[in-house]
N, C-alpha and C positions, 0 to 999 in steps of 0.2 A: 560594804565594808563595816558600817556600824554592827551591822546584826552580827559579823563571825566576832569582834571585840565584846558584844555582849555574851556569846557563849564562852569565850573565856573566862568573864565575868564572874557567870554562871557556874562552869567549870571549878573555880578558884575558891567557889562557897560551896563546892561539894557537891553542885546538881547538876545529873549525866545530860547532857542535852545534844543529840547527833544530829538532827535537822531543825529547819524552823519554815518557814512560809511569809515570805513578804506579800504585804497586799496594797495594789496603787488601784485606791477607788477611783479614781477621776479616770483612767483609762483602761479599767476595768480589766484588770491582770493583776495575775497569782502566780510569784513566784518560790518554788523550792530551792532553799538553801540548804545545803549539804556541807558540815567543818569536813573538811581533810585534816589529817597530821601536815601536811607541805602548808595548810593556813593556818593552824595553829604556831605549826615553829615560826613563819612569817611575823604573825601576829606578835609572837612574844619579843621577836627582836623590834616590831612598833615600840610597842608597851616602852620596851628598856630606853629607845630611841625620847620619847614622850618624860621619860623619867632623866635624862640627864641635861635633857632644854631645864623641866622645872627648876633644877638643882643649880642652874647656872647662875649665876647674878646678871649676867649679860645677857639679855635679851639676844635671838638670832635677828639679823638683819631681816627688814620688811622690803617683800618683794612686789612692785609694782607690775602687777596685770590689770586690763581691762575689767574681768569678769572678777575680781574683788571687792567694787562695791556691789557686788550681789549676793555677794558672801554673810552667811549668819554670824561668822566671828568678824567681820567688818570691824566693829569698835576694840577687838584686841589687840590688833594691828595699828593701828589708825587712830582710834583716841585715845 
């Protein structure tokens, strides 16, 4: 999910980018990513999604899962 928001990124500063290449050293795999237009229009309704949480004053309600403190944004939620 990160890498197709960093091609919009990318895309938004003017540089073509139609695939990319994930690489997970530790289990020693290479994957190709490929944007579609269905992941771009996706994405940009994220984006808008992301842009009207910030805009709020009111925080969204924090939702309690198990697998949250394992979470890298742990302390955004939480403290």
């Amino acid at each position: 999910m990160a890498s197709e928001v960093l091609y919009l990124f990318f895309e938004k500063k003017g540089i073509d980018i139609e695939k990319g290449i994930i690489d997970y050293p530790e289990i020693r795999e290479r994957k190709e990513v490929i944007l579609s237009k269905e992941d771009e229009v996706y994405l940009e309704e994220i984006l808008k999604d992301i842009e009207r949480i910030c805009q709020n004053e009111i925080s969204p309600e924090v939702i309690n899962n198990k697998i949250c403190k394992k979470c890298a944004y742990y302390e955004y939620c939480y403290i």
